[in-house]
C-alpha positions in Angstrom: 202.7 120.9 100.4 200.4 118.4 102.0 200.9 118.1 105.6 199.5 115.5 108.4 201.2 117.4 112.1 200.7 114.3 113.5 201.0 110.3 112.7 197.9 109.3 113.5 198.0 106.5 116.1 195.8 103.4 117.5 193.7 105.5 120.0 194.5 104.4 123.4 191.0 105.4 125.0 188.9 104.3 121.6 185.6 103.2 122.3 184.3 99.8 121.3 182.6 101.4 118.2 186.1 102.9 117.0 188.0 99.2 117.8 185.0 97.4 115.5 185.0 100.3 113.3 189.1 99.5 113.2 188.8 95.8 112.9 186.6 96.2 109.7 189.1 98.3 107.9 191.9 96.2 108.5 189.9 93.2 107.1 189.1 95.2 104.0 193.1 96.1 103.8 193.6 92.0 104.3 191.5 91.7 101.7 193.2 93.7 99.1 195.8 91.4 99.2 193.7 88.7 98.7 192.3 90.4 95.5 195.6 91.2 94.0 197.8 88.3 95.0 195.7 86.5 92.4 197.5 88.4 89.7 200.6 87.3 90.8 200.5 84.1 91.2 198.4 82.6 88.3 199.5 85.0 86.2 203.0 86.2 86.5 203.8 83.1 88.1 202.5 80.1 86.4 200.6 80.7 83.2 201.6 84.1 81.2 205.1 83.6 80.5 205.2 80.0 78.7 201.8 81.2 77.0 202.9 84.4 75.7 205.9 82.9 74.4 204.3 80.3 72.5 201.8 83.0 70.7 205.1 84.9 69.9 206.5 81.5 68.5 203.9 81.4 66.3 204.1 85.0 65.0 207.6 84.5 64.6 209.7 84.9 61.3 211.4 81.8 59.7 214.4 83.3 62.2 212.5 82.9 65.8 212.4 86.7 65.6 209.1 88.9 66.5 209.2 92.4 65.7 207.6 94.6 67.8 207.8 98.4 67.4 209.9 97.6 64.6 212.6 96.1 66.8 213.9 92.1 66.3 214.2 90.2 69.1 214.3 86.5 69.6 210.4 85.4 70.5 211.8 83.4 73.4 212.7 86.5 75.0 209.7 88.9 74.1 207.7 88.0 77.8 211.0 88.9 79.7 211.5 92.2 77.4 207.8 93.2 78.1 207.7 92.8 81.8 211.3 95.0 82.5 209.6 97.0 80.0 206.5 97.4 82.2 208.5 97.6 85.2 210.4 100.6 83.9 207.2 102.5 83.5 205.8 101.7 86.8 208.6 103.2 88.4 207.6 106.8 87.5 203.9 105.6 87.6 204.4 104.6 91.4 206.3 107.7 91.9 203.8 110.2 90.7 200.9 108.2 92.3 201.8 108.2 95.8 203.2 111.9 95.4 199.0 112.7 94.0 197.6 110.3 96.6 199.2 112.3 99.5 198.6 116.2 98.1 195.1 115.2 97.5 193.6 112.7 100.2 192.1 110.4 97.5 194.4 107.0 98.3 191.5 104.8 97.9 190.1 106.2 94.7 193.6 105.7 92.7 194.0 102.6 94.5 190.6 101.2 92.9 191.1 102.7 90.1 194.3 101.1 89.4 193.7 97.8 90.6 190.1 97.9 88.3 192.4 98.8 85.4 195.0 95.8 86.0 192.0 93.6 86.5 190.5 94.8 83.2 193.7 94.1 81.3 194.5 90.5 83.4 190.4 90.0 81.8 191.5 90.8 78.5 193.8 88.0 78.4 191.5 85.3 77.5 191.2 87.5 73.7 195.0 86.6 73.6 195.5 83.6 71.2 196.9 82.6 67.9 199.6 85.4 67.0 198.5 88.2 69.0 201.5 88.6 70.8 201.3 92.4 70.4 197.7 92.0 72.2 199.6 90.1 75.0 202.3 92.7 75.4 200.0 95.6 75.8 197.9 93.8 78.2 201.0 92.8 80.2 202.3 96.1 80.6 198.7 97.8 81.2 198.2 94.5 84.0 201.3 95.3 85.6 202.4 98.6 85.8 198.5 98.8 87.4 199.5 96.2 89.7 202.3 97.5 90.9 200.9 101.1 91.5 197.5 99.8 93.4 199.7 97.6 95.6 201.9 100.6 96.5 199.2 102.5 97.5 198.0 99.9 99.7 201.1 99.8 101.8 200.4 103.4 102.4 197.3 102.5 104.6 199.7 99.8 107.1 200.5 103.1 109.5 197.1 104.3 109.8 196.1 100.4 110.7 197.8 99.8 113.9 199.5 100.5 116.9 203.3 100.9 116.5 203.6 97.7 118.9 200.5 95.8 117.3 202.0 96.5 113.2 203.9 93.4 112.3 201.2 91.2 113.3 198.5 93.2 110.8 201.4 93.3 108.3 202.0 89.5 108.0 198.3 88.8 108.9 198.1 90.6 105.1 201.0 88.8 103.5 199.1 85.6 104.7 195.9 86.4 103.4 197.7 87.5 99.8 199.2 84.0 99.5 195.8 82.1 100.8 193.9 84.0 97.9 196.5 83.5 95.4 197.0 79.5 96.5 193.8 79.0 96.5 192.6 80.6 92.8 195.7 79.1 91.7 194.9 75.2 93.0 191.4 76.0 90.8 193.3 76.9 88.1 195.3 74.3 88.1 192.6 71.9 88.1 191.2 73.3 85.3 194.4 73.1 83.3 195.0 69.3 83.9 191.9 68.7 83.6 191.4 70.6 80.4 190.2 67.5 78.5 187.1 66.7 80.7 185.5 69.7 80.3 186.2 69.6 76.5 188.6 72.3 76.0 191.9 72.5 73.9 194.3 73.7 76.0 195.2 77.3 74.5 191.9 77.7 75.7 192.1 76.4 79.5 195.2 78.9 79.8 193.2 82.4 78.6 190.4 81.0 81.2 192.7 80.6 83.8 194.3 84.4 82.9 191.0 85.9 82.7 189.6 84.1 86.1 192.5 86.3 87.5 191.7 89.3 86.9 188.2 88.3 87.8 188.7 87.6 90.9 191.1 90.5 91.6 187.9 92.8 90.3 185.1 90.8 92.3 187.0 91.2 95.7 188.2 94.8 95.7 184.6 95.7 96.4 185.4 94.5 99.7 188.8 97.1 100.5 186.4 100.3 98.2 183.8 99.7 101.1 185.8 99.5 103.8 188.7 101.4 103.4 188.8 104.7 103.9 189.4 107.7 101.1 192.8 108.9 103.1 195.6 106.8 104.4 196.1 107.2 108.1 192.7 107.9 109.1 191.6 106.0 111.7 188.2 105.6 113.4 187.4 108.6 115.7 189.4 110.8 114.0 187.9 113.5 112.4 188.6 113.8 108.7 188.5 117.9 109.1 192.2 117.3 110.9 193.6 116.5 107.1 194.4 118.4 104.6 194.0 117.8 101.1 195.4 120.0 98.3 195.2 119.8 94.5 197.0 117.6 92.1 198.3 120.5 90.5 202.4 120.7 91.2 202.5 117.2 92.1 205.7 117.0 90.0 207.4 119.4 91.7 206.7 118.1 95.5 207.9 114.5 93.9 210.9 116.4 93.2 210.7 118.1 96.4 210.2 114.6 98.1 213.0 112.6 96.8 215.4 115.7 97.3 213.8 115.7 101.1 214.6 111.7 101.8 218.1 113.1 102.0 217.4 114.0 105.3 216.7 110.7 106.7 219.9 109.3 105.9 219.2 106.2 108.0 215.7 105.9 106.3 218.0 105.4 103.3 220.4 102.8 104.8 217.7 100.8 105.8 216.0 101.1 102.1 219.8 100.2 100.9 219.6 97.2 102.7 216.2 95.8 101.7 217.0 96.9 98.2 220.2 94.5 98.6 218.5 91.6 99.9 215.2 91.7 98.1 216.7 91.4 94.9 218.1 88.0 96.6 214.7 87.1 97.1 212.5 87.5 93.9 215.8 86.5 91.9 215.1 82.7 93.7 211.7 83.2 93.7 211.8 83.8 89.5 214.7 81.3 88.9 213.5 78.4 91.2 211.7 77.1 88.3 214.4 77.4 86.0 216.7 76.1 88.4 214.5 73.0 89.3 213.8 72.3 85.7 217.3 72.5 84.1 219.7 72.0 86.5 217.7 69.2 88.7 215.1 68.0 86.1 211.7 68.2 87.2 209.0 67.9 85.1 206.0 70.2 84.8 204.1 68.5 87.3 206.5 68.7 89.7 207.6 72.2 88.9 203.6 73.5 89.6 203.3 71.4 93.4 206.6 73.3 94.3 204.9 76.8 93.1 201.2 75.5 95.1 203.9 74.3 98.2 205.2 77.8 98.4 202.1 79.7 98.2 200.5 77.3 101.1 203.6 77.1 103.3 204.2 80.9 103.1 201.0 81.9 104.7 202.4 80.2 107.8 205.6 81.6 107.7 204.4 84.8 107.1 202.0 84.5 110.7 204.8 82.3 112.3 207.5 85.2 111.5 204.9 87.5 112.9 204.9 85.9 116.3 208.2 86.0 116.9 208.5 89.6 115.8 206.4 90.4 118.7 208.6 88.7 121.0 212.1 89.6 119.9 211.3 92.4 117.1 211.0 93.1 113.5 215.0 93.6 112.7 215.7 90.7 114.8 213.4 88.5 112.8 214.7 89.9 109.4 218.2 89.3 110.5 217.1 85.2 111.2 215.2 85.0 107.7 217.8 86.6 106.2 219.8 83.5 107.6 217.5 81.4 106.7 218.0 82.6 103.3 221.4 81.8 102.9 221.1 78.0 104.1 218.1 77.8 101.8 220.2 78.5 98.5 223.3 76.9 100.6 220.9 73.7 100.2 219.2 74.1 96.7 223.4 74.4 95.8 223.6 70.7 96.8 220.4 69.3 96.2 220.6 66.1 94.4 218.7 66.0 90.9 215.9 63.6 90.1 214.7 64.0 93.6 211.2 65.6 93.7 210.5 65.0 97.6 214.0 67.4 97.8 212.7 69.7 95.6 209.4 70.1 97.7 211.6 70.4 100.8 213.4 73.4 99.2 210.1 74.8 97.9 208.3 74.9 101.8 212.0 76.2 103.2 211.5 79.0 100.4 208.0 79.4 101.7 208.9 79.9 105.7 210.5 82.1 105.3 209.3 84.4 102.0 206.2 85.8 103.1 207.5 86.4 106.9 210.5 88.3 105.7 208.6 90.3 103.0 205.5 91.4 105.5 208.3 92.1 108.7 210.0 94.5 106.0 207.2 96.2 105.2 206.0 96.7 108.9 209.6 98.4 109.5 209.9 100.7 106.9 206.4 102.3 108.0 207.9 103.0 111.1 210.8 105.1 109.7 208.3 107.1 107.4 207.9 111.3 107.9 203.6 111.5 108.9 202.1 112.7 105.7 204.2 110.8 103.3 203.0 107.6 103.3 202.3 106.9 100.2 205.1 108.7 98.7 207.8 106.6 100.6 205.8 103.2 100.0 205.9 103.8 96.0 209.9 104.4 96.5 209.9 101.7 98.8 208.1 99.4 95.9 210.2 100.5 93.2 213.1 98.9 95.2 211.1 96.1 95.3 210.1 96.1 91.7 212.2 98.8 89.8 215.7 97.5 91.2 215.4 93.9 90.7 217.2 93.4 87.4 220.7 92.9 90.0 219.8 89.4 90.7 218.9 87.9 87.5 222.2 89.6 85.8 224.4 88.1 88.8 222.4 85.1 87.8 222.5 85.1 84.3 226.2 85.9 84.3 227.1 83.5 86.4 225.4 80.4 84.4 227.3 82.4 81.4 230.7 81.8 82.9 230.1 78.3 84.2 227.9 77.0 82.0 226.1 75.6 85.6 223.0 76.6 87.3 224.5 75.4 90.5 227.3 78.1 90.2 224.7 80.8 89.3 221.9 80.0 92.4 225.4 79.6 95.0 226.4 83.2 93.2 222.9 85.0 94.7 224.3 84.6 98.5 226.5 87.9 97.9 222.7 89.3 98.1 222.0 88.0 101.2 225.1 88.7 103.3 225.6 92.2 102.2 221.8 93.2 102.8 222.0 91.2 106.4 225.4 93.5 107.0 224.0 96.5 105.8 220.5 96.1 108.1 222.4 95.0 111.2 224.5 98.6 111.0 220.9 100.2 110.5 220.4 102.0 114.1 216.2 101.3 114.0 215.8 103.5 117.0 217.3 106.1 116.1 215.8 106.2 112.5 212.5 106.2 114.1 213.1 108.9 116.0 214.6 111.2 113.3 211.4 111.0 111.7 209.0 112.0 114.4 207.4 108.8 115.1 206.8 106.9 118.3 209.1 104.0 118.5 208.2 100.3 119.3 208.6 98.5 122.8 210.4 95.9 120.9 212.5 96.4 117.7 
């Protein structure tokens, strides 16, 4: 089994050359997220979805049915079907990553590795056109299950960058740079698209430029983390690289097993997992929805619909540094607990938001971006506290696959409660349950006392 005795910590008598050496690898961990978020936003966000659907449209029988794999399903729902697929398999993939990544030292290697295949695949988009939808599918899942397992190893390095006391700041400075480098591609992008015309193209086209540029840029920048990074998660400047172990890949199945059955003895590692579970699945279910729910419930147009998406990408990169600042002051759980609040008069509002009312619907999008990427980067900053040293990147890929791998509970809630109703104001109000059980399931979490079950030195403020 791959061991590290001892959590490596922010040296307290590091010399100037260790704290620039430090500074350097926490930009190129920034930076990652500034690569990726790209991904995210222009293409899971904005463009893939309505694209891929129209190229299934027109490969569609005289029924509206495509028929991949020999299965029939309704066209309108093949880009859905394809990204729970994709999800499904990065759940095992994130799994048996992180479990390789920590026997064998080599975090940064399958962390490039992946995030060069996603960006491959996001590249390959711009070949998707006419009836490929097949094409698209592929490309989605090979994008995506990529993504998902590059940015779980990533999370793995947030221990390793900072002082127990000094880690929510460096986790929400990352959040903000993921939604600066995302915004900003995405306002390029966007440009280009409404703009399509000037610069002579069709619009088909504009679209697989945009995808590609995505994957482009997530390529182009993640030179920057393969520089600077370093090959194992947790090793800091000044530390010599003799003091870790690395083993084989060989039995990395069975010490996955051996992992997950282990977790059982952190119970309140679990609770606290439980409770982000809970109310994360609030969160991307109104994140994924909002457009829905702002086009067919309070009719925006398209315009409208993309300045709320470019809103929350700008807004959240505050939120996430604002959220940051007051975790240093009154503590990470504290913090969660207010977003989570925040949360619930945010869908409270969008419940009684008046339709036909952009400058409303831009107030709800900048609410939804105070106080997304703060509660997102303070959650992530917690959970490394309440990790067992040496398992890093094991416990970040099950901490992603509640991120990623659970989040089919919101949309159902949501898509069962439009079914009953027939009204998206009854299915957004219906997503609360998410928020109040994961706020009274985190405030029973006893943070301390998780901490110290693990072995790990525990935060002046909490």
């Amino acid at each position: 089994m791959s061991t590290t005795t001892d959590r490596p910590e922010h040296p307290a008598t590091a010399t100037e050359d260790d704290r620039r050496a430090l500074r350097r690898i926490q930009v190129g961990w920034y930076v990652n997220d500034w690569a990726n978020a790209a991904f995210s936003a222009t293409v899971l966000t904005v463009f893939l979805g309505p694209y891929l659907t129209s190229v299934a449209k027109a490969a569609a029988d005289a029924d509206g049915n495509v028929h991949p794999l020999g299965l029939s399903i309704r066209a309108g729902s093949y880009f859905p079907y394809t990204v729970s697929f994709s999800v499904l398999l990065s759940v095992g993939a994130m799994l048996l990553a992180g479990t390789v990544a920590d026997r064998t030292g080599r975090h940064k290697e399958l962390m490039g590795g992946f995030a060069y295949l996603g960006a491959t695949a996001t590249m390959g988009m711009f070949f998707l056109g006419g009836d490929r939808y097949l094409l698209g599918g592929a490309l989605l899942v090979v994008a995506n299950l990529a993504y998902a397992v590059s940015v779980a190893l990533s999370y793995a390095y947030l221990p390793g960058l900072a002082a127990p006391d000094e880690r929510d700041a460096v986790s929400s400075k990352g959040w903000a740079y993921g939604y600066a480098g995302g915004g900003l591609l995405l306002i390029a992008n966007l440009a280009l698209f409404q703009g399509h015309d000037a610069f002579g193209l069709t619009e088909g086209t504009a679209v697989r430029i945009c995808l590609a540029s995505a994957g482009l840029w997530w390529a182009l920048f993640t030179v920057v983390p393969m520089l600077r990074l370093p090959s194992r998660a947790g090793v800091l400047p000044g530390r010599a690289a003799a003091e870790v172990r690395s083993e084989p890949a060989a039995g990395s199945l069975r010490e996955l097993g051996r992992t997950l059955r282990g977790m059982r003895r952190h119970p309140l590692t679990l609770l606290y997992l439980a409770a982000f579970l809970c109310y994360n699945d609030g969160i991307q279910t109104v994140v994924s929805q909002a457009s829905l729910y702002g086009s067919e419930e309070l009719g925006m147009d398209q315009t409208s619909l993309v300045t709320a998406v470019l809103l929350v990408q700008v807004v959240a990169i505050g939120g996430a540094l604002l959220l940051g600042r007051i975790a240093h002051r009154y503590g990470a759980k504290r913090t969660i607990l207010g977003s989570l609040l925040g949360w619930v008069v945010t869908v409270a509002l969008g419940y009684v938001m008046p339709a036909h009312q952009p400058a409303w619907f831009y107030a709800l999008a900048c609410m939804i971006g105070l106080v997304l990427g703060g509660s997102q980067a303070l959650s992530r900053s917690l959970f490394s506290h309440l990790i067992p040293p040496g398992k890093e990147a094991e416990y970040f890929s099950v901490y992603k696959v509640s991120d990623r791998g659970t989040s089919w509970m919101g949309p159902l809630v949501f898509g069962l409660a439009y079914q009953v109703t027939g009204s998206y104001r009854s299915a957004i109000v219906s997503l609360l349950v998410f928020f109040v059980v994961g706020f009274a399931v985190l405030l029973k979490v006893p943070v301390r006392r998780a901490i110290e079950a693990v072995g790990n030195p525990v935060p002046e403020r909490l």
